[in-house]
FIMARMI-564321 format. One record per residue: x, y, z of N, C-alpha, C, O in turn; residue number from 0. Coordinates in pm, whole numbers, plus 50000, padded with zeros to 5 digits. Atoms other than C-alpha are relative to their C-alpha. Last residue first. Layout:
n.xx	n.yy	n.zz	ca.xx	ca.yy	ca.zz	c.xx	c.yy	c.zz	o.xx	o.yy	o.zz	nr
X	Y	Z	X	Y	Z	X	Y	Z	X	Y	Z	NUM
...
end
This chain:
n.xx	n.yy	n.zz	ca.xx	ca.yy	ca.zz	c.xx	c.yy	c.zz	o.xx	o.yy	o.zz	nr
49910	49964	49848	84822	73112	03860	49822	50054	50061	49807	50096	50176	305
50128	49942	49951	84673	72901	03554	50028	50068	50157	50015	50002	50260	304
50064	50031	49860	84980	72702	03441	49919	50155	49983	49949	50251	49911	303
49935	49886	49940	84953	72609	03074	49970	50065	50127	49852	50076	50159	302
49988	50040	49870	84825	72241	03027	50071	50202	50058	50114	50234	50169	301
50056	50069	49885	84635	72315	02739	50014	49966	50184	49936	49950	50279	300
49949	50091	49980	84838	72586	02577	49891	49891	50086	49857	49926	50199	299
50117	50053	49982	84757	72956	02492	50025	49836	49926	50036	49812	49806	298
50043	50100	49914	85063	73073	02651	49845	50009	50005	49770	50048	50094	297
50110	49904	49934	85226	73159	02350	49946	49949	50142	49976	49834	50175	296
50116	50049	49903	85561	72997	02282	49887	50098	50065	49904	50183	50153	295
50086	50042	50112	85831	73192	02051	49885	49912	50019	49820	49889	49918	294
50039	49852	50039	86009	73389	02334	49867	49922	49856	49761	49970	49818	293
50172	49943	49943	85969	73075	02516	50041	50097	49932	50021	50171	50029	292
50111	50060	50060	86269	72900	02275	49910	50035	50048	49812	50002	49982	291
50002	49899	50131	86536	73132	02407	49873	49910	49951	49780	49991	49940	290
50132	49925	49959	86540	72896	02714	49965	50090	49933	49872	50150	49987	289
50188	50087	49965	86749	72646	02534	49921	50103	50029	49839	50133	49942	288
50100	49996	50143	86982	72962	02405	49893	49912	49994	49786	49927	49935	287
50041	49877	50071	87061	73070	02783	49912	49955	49851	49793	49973	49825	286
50112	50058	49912	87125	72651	02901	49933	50199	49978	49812	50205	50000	285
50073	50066	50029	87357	72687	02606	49855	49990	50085	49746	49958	50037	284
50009	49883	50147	87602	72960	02736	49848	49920	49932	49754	49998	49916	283
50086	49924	49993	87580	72795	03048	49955	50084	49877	49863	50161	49850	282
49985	49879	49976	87719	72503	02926	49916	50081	50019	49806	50064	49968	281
49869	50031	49980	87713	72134	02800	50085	50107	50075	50203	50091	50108	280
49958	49893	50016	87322	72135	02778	50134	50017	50064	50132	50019	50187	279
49880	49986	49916	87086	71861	02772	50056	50115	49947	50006	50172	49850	278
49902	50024	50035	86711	71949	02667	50153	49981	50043	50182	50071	50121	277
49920	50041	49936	86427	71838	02851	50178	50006	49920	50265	49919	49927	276
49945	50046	50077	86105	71958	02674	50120	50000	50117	50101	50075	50213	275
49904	49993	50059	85809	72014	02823	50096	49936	49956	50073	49817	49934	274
49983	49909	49859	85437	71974	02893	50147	50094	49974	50136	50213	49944	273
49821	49995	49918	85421	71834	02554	49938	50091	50146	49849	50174	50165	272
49981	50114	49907	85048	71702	02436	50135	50007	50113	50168	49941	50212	271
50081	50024	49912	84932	72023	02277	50010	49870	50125	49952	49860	50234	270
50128	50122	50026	85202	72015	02049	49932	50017	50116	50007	50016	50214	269
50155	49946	50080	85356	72400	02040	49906	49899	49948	49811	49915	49871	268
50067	49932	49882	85661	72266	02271	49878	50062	49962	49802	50097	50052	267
50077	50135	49910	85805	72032	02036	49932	50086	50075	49827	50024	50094	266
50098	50075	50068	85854	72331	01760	49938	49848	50085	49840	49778	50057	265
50141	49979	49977	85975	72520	02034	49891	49953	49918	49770	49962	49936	264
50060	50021	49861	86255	72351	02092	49861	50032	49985	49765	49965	50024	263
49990	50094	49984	86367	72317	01725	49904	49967	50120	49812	49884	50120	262
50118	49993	50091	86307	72679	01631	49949	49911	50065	49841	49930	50121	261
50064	49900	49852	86585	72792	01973	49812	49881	49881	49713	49833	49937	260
49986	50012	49892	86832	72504	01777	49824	50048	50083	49746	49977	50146	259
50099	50131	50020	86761	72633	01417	49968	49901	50152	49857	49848	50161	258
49885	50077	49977	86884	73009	01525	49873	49809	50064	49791	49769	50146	257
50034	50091	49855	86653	73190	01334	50103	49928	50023	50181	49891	49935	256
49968	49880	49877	86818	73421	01053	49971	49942	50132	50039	49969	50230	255
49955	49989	50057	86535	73255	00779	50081	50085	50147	50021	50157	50227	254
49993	49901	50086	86300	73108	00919	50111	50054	49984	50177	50008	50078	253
49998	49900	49918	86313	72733	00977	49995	50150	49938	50002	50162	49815	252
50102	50008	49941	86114	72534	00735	50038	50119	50136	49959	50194	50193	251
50131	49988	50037	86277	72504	00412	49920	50015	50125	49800	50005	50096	250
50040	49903	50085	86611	72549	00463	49923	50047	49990	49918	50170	49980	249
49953	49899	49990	86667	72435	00767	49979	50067	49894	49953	50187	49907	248
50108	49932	49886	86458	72132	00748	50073	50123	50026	50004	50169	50117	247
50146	49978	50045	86651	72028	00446	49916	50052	50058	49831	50119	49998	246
49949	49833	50098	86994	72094	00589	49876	50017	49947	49831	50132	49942	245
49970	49840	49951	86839	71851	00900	50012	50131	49920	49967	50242	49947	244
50163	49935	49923	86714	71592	00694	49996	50097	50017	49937	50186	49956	243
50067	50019	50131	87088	71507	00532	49841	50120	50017	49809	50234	49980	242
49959	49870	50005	87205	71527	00909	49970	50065	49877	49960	50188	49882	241
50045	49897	49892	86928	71256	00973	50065	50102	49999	50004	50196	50048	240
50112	49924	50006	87098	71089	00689	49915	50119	50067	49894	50232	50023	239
49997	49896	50085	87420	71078	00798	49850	50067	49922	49813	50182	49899	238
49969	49879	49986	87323	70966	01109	50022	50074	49874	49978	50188	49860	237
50171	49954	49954	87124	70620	00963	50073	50230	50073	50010	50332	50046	236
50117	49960	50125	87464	70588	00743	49890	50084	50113	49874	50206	50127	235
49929	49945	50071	87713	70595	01083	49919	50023	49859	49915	50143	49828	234
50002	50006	50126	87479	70424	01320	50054	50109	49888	49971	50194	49857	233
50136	49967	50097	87508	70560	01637	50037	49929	49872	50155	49941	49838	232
50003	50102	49986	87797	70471	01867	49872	49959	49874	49835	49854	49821	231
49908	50053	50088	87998	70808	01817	49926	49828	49986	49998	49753	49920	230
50058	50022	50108	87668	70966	01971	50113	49907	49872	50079	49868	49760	229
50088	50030	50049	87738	70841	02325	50005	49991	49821	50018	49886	49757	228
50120	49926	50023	88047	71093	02348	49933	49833	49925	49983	49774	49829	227
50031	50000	49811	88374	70906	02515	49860	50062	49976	49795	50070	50080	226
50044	50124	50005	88470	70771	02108	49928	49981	50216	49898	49889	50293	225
49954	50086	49942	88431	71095	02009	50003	49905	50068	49894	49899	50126	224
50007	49996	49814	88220	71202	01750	50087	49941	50063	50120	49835	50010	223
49901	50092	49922	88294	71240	01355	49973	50041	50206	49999	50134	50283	222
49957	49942	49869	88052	71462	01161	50032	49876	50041	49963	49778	50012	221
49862	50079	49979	87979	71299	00819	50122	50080	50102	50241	50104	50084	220
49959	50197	50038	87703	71453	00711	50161	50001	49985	50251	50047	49915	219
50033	50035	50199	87707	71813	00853	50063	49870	50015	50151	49816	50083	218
49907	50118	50065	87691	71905	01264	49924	49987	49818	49816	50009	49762	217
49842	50008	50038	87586	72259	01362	50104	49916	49979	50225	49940	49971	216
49961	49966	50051	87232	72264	01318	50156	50036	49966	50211	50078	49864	215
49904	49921	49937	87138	72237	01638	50028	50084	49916	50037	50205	49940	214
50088	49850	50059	86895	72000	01528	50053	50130	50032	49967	50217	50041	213
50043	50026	50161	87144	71695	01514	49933	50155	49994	49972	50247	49923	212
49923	49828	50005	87182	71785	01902	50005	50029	49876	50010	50148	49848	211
49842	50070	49925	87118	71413	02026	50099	50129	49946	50220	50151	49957	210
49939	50094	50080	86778	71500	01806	50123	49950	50042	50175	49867	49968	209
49940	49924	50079	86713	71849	01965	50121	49859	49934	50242	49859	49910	208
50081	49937	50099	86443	71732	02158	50078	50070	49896	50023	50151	49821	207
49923	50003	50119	86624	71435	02296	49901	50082	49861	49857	50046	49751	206
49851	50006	50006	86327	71429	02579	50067	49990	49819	50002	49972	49716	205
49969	50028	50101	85976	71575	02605	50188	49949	49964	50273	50029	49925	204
49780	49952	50062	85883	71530	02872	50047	49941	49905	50072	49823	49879	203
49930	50040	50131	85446	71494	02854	50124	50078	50024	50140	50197	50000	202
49883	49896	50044	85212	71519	03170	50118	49958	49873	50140	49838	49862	201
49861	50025	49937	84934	71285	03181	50130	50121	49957	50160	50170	49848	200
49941	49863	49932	84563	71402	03134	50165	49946	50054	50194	49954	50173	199
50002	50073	49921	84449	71003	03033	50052	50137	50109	50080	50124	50228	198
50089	50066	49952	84314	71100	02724	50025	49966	50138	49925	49916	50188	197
50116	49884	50000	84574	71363	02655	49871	49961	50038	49793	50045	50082	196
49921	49933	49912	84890	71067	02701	49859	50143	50015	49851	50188	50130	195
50077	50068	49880	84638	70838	02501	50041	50108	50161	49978	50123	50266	194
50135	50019	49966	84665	71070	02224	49937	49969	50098	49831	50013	50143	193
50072	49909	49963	85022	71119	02241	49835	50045	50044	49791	50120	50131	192
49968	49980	49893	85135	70784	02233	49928	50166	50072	49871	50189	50179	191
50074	50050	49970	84938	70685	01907	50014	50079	50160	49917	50128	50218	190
50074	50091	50078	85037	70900	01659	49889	49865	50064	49789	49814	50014	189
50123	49955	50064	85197	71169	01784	49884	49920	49945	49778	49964	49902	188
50157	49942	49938	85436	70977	01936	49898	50068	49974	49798	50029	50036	187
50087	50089	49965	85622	70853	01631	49915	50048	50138	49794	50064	50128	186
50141	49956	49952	85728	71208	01568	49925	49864	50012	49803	49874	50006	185
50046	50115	50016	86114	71164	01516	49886	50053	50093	49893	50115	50199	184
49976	50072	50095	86292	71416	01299	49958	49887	50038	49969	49791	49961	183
50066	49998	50190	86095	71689	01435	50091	49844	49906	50053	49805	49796	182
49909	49876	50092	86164	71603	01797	49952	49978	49851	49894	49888	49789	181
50061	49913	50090	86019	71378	02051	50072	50118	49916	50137	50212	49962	180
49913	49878	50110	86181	71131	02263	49929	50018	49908	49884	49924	49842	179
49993	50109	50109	85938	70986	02550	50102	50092	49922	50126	50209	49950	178
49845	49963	50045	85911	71070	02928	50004	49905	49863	49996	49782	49857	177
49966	50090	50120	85502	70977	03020	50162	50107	49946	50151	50224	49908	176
49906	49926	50075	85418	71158	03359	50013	49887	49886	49981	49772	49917	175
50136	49869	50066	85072	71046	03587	50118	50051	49885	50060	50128	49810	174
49963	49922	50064	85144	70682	03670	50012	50114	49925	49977	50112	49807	173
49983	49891	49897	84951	70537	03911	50105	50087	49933	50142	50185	49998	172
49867	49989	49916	84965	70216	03764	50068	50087	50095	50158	50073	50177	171
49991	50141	49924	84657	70157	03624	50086	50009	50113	50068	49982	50232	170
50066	49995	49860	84658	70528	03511	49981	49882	50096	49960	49896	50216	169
50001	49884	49917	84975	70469	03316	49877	50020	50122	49896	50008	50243	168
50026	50027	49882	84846	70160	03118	50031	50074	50106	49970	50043	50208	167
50152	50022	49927	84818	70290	02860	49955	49970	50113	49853	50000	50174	166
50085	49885	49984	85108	70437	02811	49906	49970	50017	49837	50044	50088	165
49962	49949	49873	85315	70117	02889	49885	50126	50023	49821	50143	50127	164
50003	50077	49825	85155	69941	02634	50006	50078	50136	49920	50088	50224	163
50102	49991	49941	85149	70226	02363	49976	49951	50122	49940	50010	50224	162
49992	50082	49855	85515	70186	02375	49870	50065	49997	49869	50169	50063	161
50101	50042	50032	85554	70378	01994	49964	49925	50120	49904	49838	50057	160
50114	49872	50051	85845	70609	02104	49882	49945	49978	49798	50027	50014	159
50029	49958	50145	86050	70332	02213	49910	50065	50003	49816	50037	50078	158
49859	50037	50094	86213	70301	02563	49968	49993	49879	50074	49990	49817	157
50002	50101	50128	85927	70486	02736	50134	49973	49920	50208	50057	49870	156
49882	49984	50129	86038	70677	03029	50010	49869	49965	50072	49770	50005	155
49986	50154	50117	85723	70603	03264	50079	50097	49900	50030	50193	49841	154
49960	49944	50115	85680	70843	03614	49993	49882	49884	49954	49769	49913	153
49880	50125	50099	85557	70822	03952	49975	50038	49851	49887	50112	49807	152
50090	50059	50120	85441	71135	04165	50113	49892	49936	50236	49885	49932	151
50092	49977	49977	85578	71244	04575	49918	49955	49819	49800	49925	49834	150
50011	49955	50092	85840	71003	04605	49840	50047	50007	49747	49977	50046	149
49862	50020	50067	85988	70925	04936	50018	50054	49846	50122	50100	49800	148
49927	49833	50040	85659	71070	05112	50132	49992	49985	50204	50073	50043	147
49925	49941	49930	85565	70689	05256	50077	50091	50033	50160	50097	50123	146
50144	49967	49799	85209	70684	05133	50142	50052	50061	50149	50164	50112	145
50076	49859	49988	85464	70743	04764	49950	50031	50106	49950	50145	50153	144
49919	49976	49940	85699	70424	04868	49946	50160	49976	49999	50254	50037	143
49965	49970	49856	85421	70245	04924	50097	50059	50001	50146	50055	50113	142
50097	49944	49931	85309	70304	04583	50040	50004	50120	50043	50117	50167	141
49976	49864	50075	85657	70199	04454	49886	50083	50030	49913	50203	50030	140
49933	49980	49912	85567	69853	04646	50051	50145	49986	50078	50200	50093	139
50046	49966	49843	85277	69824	04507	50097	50024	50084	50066	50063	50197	138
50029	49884	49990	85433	69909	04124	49912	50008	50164	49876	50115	50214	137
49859	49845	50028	85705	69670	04163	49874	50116	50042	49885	50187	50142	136
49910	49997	49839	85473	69367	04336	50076	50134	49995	50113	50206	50087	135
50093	49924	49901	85219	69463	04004	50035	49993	50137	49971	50054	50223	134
49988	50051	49874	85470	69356	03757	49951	50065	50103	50015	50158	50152	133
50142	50107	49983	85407	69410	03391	50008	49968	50135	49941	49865	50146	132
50127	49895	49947	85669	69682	03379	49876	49927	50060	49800	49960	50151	131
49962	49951	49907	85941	69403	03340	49930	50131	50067	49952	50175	50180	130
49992	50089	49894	85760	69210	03076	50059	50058	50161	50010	50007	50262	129
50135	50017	49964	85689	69541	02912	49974	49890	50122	49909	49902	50226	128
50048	50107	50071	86117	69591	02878	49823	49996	50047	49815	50034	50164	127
49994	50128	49973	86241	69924	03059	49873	49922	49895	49774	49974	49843	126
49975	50059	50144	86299	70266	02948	50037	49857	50041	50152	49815	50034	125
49885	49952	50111	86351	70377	03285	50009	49945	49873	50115	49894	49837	124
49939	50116	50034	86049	70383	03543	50069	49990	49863	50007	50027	49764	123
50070	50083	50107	86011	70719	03677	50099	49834	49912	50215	49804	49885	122
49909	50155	49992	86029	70884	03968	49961	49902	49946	49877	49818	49980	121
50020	50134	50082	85881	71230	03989	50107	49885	49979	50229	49897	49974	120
50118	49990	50053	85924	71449	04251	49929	49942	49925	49814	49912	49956	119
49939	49982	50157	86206	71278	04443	49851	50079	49947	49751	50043	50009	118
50059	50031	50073	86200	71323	04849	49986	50046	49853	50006	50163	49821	117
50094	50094	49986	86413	71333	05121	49856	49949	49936	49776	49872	49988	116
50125	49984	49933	86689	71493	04986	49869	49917	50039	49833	49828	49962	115
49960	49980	49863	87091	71462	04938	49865	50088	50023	49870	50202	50069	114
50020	49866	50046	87066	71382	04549	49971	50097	50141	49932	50212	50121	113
49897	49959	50084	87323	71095	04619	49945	50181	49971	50012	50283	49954	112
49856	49953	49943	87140	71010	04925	50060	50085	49928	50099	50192	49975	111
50037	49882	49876	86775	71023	04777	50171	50047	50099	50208	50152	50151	110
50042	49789	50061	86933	70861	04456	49985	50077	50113	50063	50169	50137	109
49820	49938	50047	87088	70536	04668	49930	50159	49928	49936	50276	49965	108
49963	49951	49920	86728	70507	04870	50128	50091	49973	50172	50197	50019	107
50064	49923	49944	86555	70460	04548	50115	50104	50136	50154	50220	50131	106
49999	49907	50099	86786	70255	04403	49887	50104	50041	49894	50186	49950	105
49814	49997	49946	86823	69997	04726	49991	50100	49862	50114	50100	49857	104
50008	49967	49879	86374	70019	04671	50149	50044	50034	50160	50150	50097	103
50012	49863	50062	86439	69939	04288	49961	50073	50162	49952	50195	50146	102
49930	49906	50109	86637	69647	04345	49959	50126	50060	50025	50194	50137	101
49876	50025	49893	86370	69464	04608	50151	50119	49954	50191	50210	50026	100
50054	49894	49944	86067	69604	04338	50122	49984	50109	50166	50093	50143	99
50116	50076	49859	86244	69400	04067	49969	50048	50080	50065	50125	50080	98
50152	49971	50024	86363	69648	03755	49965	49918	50117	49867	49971	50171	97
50079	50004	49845	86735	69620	03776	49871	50078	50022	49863	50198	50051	96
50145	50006	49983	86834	69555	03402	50000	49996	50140	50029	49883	50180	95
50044	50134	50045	87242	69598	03297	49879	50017	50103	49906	50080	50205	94
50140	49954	49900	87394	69915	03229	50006	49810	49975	50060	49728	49901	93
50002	50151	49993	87728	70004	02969	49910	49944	50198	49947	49978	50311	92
50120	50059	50077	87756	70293	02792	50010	49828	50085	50046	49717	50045	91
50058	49906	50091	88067	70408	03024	49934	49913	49917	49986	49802	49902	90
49890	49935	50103	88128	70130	03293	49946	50089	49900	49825	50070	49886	89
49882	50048	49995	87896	69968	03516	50105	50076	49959	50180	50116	50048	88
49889	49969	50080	87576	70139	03569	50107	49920	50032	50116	49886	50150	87
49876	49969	49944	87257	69982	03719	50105	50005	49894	50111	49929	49797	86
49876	50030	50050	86943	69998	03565	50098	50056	50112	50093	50156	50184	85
50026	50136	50069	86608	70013	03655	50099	49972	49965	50090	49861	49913	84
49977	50129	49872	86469	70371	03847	50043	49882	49889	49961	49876	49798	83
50048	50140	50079	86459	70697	03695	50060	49926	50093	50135	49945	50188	82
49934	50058	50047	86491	71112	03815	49947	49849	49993	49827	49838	50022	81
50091	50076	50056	86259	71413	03810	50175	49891	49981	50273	49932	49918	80
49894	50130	49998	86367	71677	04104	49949	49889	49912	49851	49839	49967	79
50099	50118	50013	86095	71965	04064	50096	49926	49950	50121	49932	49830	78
49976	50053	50055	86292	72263	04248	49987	49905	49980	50033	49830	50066	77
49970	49924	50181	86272	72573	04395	49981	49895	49951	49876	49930	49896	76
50147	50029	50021	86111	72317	04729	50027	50112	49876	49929	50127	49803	75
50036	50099	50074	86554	72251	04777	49802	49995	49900	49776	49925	49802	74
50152	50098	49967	86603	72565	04832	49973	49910	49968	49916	49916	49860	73
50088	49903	50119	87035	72622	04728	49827	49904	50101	49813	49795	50157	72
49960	49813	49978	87339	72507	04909	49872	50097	49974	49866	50219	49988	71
49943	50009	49870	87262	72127	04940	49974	50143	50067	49924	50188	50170	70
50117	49945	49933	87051	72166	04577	50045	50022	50169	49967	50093	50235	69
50072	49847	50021	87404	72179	04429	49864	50047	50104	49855	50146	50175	68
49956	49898	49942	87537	71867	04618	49965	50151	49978	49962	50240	50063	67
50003	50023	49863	87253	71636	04519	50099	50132	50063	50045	50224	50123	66
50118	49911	49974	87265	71769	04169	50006	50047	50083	50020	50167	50103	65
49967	49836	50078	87621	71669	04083	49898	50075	50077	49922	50175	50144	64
49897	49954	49874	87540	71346	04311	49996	50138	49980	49955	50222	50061	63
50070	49959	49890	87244	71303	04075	50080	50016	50099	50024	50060	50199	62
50091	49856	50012	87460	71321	03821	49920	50042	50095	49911	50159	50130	61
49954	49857	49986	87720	71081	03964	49931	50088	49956	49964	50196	50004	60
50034	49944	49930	87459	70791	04080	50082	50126	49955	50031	50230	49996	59
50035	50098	49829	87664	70530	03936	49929	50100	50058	49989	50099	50165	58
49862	50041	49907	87733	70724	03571	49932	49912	50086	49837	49846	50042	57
49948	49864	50066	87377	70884	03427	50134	49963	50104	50146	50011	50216	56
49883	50088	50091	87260	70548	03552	50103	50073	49912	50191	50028	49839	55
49963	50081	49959	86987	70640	03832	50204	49988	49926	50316	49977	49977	54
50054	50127	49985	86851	70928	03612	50122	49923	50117	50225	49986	50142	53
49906	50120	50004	86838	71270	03546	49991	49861	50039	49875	49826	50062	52
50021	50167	50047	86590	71515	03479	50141	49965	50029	50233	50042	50002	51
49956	50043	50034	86547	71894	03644	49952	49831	49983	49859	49768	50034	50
50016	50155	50049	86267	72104	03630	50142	49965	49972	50198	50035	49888	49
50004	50099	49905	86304	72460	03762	50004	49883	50019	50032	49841	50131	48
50027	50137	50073	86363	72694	03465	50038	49947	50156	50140	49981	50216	47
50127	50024	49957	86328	73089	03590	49980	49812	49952	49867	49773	49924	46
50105	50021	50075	86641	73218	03414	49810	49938	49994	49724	49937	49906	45
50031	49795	50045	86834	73295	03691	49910	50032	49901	49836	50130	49908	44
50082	49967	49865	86778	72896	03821	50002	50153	49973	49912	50225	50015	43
50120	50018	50051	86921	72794	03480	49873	50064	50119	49754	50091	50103	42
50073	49978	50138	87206	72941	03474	49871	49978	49995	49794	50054	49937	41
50014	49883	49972	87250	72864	03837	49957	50070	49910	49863	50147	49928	40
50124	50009	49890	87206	72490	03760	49975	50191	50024	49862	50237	50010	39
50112	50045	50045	87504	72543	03452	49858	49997	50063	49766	50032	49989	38
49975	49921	50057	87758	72709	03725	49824	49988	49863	49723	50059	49866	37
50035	49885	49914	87669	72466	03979	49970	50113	49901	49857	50162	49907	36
50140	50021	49979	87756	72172	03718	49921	50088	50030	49825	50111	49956	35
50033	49984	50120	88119	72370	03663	49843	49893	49985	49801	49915	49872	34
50002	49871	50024	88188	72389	03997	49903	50036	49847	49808	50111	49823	33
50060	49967	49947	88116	72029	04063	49958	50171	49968	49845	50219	49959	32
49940	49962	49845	88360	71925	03815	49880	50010	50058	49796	49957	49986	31
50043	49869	49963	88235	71767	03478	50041	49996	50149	50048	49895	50220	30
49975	50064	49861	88399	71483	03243	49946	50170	50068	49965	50276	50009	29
49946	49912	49884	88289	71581	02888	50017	49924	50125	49959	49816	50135	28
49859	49918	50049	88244	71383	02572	50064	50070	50078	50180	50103	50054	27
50015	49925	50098	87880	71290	02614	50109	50093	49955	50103	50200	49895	26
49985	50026	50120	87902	71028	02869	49929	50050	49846	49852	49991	49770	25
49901	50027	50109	88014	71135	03098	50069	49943	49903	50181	49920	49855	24
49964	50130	49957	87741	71137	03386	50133	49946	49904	50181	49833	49920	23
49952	49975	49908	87698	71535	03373	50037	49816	50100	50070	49788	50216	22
49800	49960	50006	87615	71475	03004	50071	49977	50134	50170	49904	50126	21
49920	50102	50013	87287	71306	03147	50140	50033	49940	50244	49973	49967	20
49875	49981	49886	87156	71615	03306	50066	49863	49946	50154	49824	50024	19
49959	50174	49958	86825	71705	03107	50147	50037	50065	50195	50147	50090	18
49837	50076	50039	86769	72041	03205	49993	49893	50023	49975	49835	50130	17
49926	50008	49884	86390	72211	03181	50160	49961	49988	50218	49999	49886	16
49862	50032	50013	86212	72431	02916	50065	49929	50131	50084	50005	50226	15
50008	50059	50109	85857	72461	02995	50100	49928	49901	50081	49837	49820	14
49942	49925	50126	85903	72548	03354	49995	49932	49868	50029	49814	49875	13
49922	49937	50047	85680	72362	03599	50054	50045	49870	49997	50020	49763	12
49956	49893	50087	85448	72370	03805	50108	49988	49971	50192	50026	50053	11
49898	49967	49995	85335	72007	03996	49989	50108	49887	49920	50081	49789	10
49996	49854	49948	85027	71942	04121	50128	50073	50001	50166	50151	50088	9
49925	49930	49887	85004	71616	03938	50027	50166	50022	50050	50250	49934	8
50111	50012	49850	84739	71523	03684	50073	50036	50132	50006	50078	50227	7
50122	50094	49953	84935	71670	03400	49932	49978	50124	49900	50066	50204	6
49972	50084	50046	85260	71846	03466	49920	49916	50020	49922	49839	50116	5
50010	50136	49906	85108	72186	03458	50011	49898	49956	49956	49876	49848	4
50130	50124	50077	85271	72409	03237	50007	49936	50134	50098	49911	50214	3
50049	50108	49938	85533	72720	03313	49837	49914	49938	49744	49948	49866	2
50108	50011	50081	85677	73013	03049	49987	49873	50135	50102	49838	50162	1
50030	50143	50012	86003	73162	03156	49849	49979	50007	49783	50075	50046	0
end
């Protein structure tokens, strides 16, 4: 495994990490405990330390998933990155808790659920500008750093182009930017990235494998189920993007590569990524994510410096 520093924070880690929102279920699976453990261990033999999840990934059940794994296991192995702003109801279905009163009773609920006393990064969730714009949220979210609840804060941009928010990052004390990046969508590059290198902020790269589109193993006019997220997608706008895909396979991966391992590491060879956050339904999978450092050099900006 390959490590980066995550921008201005003193944090190392792995270049490949695990998103974790399947393990809230909604991506077609319902998951045991055993079978979370099993995935985390995968990834902990492999040298990947970074996990992501969020608040809303279910009511707290991913970070429960977590919470009980890290129980058994070091908790200081491992750079805990989860979100603040929504509360879950029912499968796909959230509604806005962004006020600093909220996000304090969401604070405390993760640190239970993930059964430690402090998050590494903790980031604000693909929320509205008007609802970032609030300088009671981010003083009180500072006090909850003096008070070693969270040791760095975070920003998961809800559109790829959210200069706003990115800019304002150092204002805010914000050192991580969480955006979706992948070959079929590179709006950060354009503005987001720039400022994210101007401002030394760490870059997760999420939905780097397109909601799995780059996988290569769905064709136009793949059918999802109606408990998997992607069945909700736009039915043309997907077929295209699978359209894209045979094209970018032909012409760009090499030949014999498995388009998946190409995928990862084609986000991971921008100068602005720290890493990439892919989900992963199995151990078998959380093996071919990390297949993508064989094709990563580590001459990298943020690459760690032991």
């Amino acid at each position: 495994m390959k490590y980066r520093r995550l921008g201005k924070t003193d944090l190392k880690v792995s270049i490949v990490g695990v998103g974790t929102w399947q393990f809230g279920g909604e991506w077609g699976l319902d998951y045991t405990q055993a079978e979370a453990d099993a995935i985390l261990d995968q990834a902990a033999d492999l040298g990947i330390n970074l996990i992501d999840t969020a608040e809303c990934y279910g009511d707290h059940l991913s970070e429960s998933f977590i919470g009980n794994y890290l129980s058994r296991r070091k908790r200081e192995d491992w750079v805990v990155a989860t979100k603040f702003g929504h509360h879950f109801h029912e499968r796909f279905t959230r509604t806005d808790a962004f006020q600093a009163e909220d996000v304090v009773k969401q604070l405390d609920a993760s640190l239970k659920a993930l059964q430690t006393d402090y998050i590494d990064l903790y980031q604000f969730h693909s929320g509205p500008d008007a609802l970032f714009d609030n300088d009671d949220l981010w003083t009180t979210l500072d006090k909850q750093v003096q008070a070693g609840k969270i040791r760095h804060l975070g920003t998961s941009i809800g559109s790829n182009a959210n200069i706003h928010q990115t800019d304002a990052s150092t204002k805010v004390n914000s050192k991580a930017i969480q955006v979706v990046y992948n070959r079929l969508d590179r709006a950060p590059e354009e503005l987001v990235f720039p400022s994210c290198q101007r401002q030394d902020l760490g870059v997760l790269a999420r939905v780097p494998l397109a909601s799995g589109y780059l996988s290569g193993k769905y064709k136009p006019g793949a059918i999802f189920d109606s408990t998997d997220v992607r069945h909700r997608h736009d039915q043309e706008s997907t077929r295209l993007k699978l359209e894209e895909v045979q094209r970018i396979q032909r012409e760009e991966v090499p030949a014999g590569m498995d388009m998946a391992k190409w995928a990862l590491a084609w986000c991971l060879k921008h100068d602005a990524v720290t890493c990439v956050i892919p989900g992963c339904k199995n151990p078998q999978q959380v093996i071919a994510n990390a297949s993508a450092t064989e094709l990563i050099s580590d001459n990298h900006p943020q690459a760690w410096k032991a």
